[in-house]
C-alpha positions as CSV (number, residue, x, y, z in Angstrom):
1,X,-0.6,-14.7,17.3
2,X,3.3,-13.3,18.1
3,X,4.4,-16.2,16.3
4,X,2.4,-15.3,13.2
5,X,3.4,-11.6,13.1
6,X,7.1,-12.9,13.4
7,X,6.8,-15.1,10.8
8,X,4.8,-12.5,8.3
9,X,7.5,-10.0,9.0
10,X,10.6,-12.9,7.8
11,X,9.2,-13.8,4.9
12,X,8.0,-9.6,3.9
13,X,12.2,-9.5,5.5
14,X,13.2,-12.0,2.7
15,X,10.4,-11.2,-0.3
16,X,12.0,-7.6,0.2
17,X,15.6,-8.4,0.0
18,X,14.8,-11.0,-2.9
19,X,13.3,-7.8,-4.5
20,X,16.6,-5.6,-3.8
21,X,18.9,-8.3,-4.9
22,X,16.4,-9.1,-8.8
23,X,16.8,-5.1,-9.1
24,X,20.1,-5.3,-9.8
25,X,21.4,-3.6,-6.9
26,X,22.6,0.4,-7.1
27,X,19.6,1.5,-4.8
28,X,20.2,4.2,-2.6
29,X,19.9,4.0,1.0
30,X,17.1,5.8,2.8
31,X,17.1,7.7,5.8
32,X,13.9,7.2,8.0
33,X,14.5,11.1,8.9
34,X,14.5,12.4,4.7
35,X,12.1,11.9,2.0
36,X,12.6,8.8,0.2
37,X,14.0,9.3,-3.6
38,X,11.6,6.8,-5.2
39,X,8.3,8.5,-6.7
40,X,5.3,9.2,-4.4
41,X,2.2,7.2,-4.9
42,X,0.5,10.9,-5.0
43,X,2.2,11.9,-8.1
44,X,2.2,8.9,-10.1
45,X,-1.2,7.4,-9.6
46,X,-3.8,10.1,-9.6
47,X,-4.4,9.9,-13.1
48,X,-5.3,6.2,-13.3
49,X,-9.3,6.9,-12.4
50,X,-11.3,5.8,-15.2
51,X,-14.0,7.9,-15.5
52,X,-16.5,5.4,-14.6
53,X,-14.9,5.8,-11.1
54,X,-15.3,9.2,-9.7
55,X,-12.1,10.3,-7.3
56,X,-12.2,8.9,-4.1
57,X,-11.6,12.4,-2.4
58,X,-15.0,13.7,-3.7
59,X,-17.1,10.9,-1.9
60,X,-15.6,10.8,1.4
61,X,-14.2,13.7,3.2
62,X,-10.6,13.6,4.2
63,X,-9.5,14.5,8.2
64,X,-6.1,14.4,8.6
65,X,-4.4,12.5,6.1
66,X,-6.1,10.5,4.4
67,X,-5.4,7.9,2.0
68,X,-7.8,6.6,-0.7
69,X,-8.4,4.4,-3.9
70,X,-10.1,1.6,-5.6
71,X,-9.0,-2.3,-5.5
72,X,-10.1,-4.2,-8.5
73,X,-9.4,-7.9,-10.0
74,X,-6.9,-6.9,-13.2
75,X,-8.4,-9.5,-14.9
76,X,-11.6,-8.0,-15.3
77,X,-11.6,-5.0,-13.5
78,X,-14.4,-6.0,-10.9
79,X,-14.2,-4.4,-7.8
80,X,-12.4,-6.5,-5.2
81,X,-15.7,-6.4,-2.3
82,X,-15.0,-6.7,1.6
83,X,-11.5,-6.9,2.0
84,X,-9.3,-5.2,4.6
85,X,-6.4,-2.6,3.6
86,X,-3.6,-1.8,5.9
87,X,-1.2,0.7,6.1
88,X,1.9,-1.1,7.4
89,X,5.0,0.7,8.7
90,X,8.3,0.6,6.8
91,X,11.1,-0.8,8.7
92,X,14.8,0.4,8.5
93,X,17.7,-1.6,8.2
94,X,21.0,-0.2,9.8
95,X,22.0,1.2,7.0
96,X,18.8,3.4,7.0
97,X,17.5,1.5,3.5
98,X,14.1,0.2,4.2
99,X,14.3,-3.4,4.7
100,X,10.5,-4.7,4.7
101,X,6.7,-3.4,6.2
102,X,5.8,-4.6,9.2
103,X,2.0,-4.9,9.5
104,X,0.2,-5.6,12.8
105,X,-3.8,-5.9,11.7
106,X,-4.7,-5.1,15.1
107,X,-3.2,-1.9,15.6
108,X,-2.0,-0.8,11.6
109,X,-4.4,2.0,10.1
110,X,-7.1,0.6,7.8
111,X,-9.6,0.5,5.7
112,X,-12.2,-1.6,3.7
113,X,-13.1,-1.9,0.6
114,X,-17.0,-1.1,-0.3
115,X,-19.4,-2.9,-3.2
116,X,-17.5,-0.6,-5.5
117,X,-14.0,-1.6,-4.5
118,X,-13.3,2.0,-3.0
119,X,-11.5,2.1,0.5
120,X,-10.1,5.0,2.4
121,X,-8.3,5.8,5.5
122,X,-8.8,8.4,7.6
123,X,-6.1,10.4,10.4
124,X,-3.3,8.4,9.7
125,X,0.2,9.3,11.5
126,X,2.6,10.6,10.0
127,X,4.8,7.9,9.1
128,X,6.3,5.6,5.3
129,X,3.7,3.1,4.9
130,X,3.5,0.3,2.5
131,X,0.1,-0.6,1.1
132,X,-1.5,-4.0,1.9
133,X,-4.4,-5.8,1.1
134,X,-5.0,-8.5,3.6
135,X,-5.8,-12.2,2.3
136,X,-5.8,-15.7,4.2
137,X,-2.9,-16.6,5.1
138,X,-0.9,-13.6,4.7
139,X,-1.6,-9.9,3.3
140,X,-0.1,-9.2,0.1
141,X,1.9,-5.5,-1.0
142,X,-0.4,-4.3,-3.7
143,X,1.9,-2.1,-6.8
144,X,1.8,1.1,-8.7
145,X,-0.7,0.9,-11.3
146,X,1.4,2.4,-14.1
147,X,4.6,0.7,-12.9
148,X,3.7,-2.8,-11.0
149,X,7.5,-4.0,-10.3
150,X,7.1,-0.6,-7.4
151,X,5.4,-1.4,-4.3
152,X,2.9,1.3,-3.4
153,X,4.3,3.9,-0.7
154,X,2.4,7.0,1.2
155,X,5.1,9.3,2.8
156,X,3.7,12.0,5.3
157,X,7.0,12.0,7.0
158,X,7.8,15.5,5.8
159,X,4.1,17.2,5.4
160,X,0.8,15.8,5.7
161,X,-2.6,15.3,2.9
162,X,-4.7,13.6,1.0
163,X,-4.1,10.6,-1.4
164,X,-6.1,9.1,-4.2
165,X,-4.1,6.0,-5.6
166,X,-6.8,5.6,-8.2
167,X,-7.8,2.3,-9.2
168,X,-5.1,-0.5,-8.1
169,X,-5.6,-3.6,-10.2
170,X,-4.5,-6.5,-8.3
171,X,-3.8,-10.0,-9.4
172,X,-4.0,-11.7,-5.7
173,X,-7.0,-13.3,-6.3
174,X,-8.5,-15.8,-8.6
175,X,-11.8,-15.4,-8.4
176,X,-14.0,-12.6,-6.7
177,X,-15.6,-13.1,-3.4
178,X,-18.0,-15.9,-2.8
């Protein structure tokens, strides 16, 4: 099991430096002890909840903070049914940038997606996360609806709350569940 988390945190190491290096470079580096300069997942997704899909926020009821939203296939907009979601940890480099997430499923806070594709988190540290969706053999980094080339981020390093990320299409799968 070690072996396995070592070997999800290289290749997330490399996907993420792949990622830094395709952007062009002129990133800023990020101290684990300031807010990040990239946008917030709170501001920038909210507004993506069709109105077939009621907030997440009004159907569950947040403690702590919470973080919430709905996981559907992009190609048809099905909700993705029974699948974990994790919050994994950003990592620093030594330059303070982030470098990758590390995600331990046994210990990372989590959720599951319901019938409708909803999940939600509830009294999650205060910590940078990364959002992750988990799927055999590794869990992918699901993206900002409006913007998919950013990863989606939850920061409650400086205060704490309540997120909906709205609906999160996601193009991990092929086909829904069997």
């Amino acid at each position: 099991m070690k072996s396995k988390v070592i070997t999800l945190l290289t290749c997330l190491g490399i996907l993420a430096l792949c990622g830094a290096c395709s952007s062009g470079g002129g990133e800023q580096a990020v101290s684990p002890l300031s807010k990040p300069t990239f946008a917030s997942p709170a501001t920038t997704a909210v507004a993506t909840v069709p109105a077939s899909r009621p907030s997440c926020l009004t159907l569950i009821e947040p403690v702590g903070n919470t973080v919430c939203g709905y996981v559907v296939y992009e190609s048809d907009n099905t909700p993705v049914v029974g699948r974990p979601v994790f919050l994994a940890e950003a990592l620093f480099g030594a330059d303070n940038s982030i470098v990758f997430a590390a995600l331990d499923q046994n210990t990372a806070p989590k959720g599951v997606t319901d019938e409708n594709g909803m999940f939600y988190v509830v009294d999650v540290p205060s910590n940078l996360y990364f959002l992750m969706i988990s799927d055999y053999p590794q869990p992918v980094m699901l993206h900002e609806p409006d913007n998919p080339e950013n990863d989606l981020m939850v920061d409650w390093r400086e205060k704490e709350g309540a997120f909906d990320l709205g609906v999160i299409p996601s193009q991990v799968f092929a086909s829904p569940e069997p």
